[in-house]
C-alpha positions in Angstrom: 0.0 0.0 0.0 1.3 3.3 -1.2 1.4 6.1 1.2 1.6 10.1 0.6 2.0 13.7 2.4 -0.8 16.4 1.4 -0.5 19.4 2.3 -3.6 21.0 4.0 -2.4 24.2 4.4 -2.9 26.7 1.7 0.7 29.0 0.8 0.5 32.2 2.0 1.1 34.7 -1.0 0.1 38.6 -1.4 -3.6 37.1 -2.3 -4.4 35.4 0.7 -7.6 36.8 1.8 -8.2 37.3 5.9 -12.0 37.9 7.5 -13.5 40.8 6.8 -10.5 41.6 4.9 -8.8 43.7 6.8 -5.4 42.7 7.2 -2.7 41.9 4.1 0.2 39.5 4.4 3.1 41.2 2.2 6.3 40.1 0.9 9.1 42.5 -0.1 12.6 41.6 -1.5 15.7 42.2 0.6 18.1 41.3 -2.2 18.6 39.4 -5.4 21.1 37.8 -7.2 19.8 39.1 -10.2 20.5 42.7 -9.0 23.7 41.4 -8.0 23.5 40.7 -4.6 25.7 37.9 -3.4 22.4 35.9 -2.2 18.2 36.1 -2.6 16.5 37.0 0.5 12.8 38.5 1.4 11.1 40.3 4.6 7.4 39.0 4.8 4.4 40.6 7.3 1.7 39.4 8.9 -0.7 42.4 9.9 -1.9 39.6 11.9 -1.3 36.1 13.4 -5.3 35.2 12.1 -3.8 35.2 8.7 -3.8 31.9 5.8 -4.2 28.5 7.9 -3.7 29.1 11.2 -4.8 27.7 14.5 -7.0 29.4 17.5 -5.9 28.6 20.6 -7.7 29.4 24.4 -5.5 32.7 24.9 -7.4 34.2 21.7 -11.0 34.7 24.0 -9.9 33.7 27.4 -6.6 36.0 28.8 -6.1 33.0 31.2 -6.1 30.6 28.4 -2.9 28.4 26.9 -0.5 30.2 24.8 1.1 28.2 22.1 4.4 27.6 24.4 2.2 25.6 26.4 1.2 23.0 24.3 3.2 20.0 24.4 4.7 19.0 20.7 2.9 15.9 21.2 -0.5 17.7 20.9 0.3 18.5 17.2 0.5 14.6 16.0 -2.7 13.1 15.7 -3.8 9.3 15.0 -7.2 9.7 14.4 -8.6 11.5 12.2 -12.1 11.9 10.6 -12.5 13.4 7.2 -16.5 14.5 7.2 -18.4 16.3 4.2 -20.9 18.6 5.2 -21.8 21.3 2.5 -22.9 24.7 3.1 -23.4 27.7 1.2 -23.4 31.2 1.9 -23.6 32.1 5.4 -24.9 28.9 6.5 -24.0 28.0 10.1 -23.1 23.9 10.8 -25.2 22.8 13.8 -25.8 19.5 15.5 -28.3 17.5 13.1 -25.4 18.2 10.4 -23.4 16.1 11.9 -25.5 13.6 13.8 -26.0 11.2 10.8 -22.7 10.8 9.6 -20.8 7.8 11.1 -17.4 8.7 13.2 -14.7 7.0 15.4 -15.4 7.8 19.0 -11.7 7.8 19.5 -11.1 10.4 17.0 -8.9 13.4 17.9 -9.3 15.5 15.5 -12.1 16.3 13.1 -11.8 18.1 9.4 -14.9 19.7 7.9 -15.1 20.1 4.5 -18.1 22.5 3.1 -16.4 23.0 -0.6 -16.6 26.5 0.5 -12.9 26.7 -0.4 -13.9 26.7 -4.6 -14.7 30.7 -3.4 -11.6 31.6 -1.5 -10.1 33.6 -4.6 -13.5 35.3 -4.2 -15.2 37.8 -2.0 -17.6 36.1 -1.0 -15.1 33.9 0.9 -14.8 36.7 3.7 -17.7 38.5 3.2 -20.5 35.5 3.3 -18.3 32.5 4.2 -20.1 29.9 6.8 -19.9 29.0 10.2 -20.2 26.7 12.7 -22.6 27.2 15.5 -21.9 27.6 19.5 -24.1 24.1 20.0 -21.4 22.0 18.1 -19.0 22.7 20.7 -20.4 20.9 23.4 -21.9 18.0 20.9 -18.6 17.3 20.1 -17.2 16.5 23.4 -20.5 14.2 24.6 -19.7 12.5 21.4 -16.2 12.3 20.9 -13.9 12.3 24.1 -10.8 12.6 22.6 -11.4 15.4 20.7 -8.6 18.1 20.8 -9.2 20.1 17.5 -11.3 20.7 14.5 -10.5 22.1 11.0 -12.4 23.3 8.3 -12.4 24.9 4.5 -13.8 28.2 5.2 -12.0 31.3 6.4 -13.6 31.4 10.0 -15.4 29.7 13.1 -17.2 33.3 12.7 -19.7 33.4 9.5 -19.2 37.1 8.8 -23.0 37.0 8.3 -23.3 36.1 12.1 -20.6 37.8 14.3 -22.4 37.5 17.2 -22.8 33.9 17.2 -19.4 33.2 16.1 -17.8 35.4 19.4 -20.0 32.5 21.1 -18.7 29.7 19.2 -15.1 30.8 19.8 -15.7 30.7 23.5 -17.2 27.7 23.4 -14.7 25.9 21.3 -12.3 27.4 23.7 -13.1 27.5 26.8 -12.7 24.9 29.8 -9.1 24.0 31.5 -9.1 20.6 30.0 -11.7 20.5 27.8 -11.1 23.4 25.2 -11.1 22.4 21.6 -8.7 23.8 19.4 -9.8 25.2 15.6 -8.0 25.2 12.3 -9.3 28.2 9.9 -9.0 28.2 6.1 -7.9 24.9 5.5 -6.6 23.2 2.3 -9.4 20.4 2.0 -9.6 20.0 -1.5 -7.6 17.7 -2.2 -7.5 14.6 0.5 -9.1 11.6 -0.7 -10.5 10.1 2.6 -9.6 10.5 6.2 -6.0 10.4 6.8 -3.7 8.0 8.8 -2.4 10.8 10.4 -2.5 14.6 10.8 0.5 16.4 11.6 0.1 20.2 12.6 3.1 22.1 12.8 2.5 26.1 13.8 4.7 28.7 14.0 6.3 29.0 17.1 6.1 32.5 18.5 6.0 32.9 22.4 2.9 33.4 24.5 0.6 34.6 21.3 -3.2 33.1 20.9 -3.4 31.9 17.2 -0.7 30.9 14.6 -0.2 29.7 11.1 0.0 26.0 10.7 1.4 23.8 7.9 -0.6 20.8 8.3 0.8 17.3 6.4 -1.8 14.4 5.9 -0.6 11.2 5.4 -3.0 9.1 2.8 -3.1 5.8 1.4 -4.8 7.2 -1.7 -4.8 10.5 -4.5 -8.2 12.1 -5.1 
């Protein structure tokens, strides 16, 4: 049986749109050999660390909540994983009955969400009327699934832009609890992956005692789509 890496992430590039479009990611040369500088280098900027695919962590609603230095590097492997396709359009919000149908290992650790909403991200309507995912989940999640630790999804934010208030409530209840908190990847690269993977790895960039950063996450499948 053949196995492969997929990347999940999506490559951060002047394009890469942010919610509500506010901030840019830039990228700015340094030198070039071509100019005859001995070497090529480039200064890149994040306007902020919610930027491409990145990860929410407690600290982003909760000032008592973990950092990313507080995460053990374990955290970021996971062995279970469940692949689950739940399509939305515009401004939808996922809820409970979504999901209650759909058959998933009560071990799993980490669940990916894929709405197709990604075939907009080059779009407008990617920020401005991108779905959600409703405060109920959280706690559905964890009756359900014990050893849940994160979720991840195609779609820019946990927040649909269409329903701010809501999404402030789904990020805290993602996020809250000392033990219990659930993690969330945003904008992810789910185009792509066949089935569920064998394994999820999550590597973020490591930048002391901030709330969110951008991820590159690797799949490993037996299969191509």
């Amino acid at each position: 049986m053949s196995k492969k890496y997929i990347y999940l992430s999506h490559f951060l590039d002047i394009n890469t749109p942010t919610y509500g479009n506010r901030d840019k990611f830039t990228i700015n040369e340094n030198s070039l050999i071509a100019k005859g500088d001995t070497a090529n280098s480039f200064s890149i900027c994040f306007s902020t660390n919610h930027m491409g695919t990145h990860i929410d962590l407690p600290k982003h609603f909760f000032d008592d909540g973990k950092t990313l230095n507080d995460f053990d590097p374990g955290y970021w492997i996971y062995n279970k994983v469940a692949l689950i396709d739940v399509p939305k359009d515009k401004g939808e919000l996922i809820i409970p009955a979504d999901l209650s149908e759909i058959e998933i290992d009560k071990n799993c650790e980490i669940i990916l969400i894929r709405t197709c909403f990604e075939k907009f991200r080059s779009q407008n309507i990617y920020w401005e009327a991108n779905p959600g995912i409703d405060p109920s989940v959280a706690d559905y999640l964890r009756d359900r699934l014990p050893r849940i630790r994160t979720i991840g999804f195609d779609f820019i934010s946990l927040t649909s832009f269409k329903h701010r208030k809501l999404g402030k409530e789904a990020h805290r209840a993602f996020l809250g609890g000392s033990h219990d908190f659930i993690t969330v990847i945003e904008d992810m690269h789910l185009v792509d992956l066949p089935e569920s993977p064998i394994q999820l790895i999550v590597s973020p960039l490591l930048i002391n005692g901030i709330d969110a950063a951008p991820v590159s996450v690797l799949a490993l499948s037996t299969t191509e789509k």
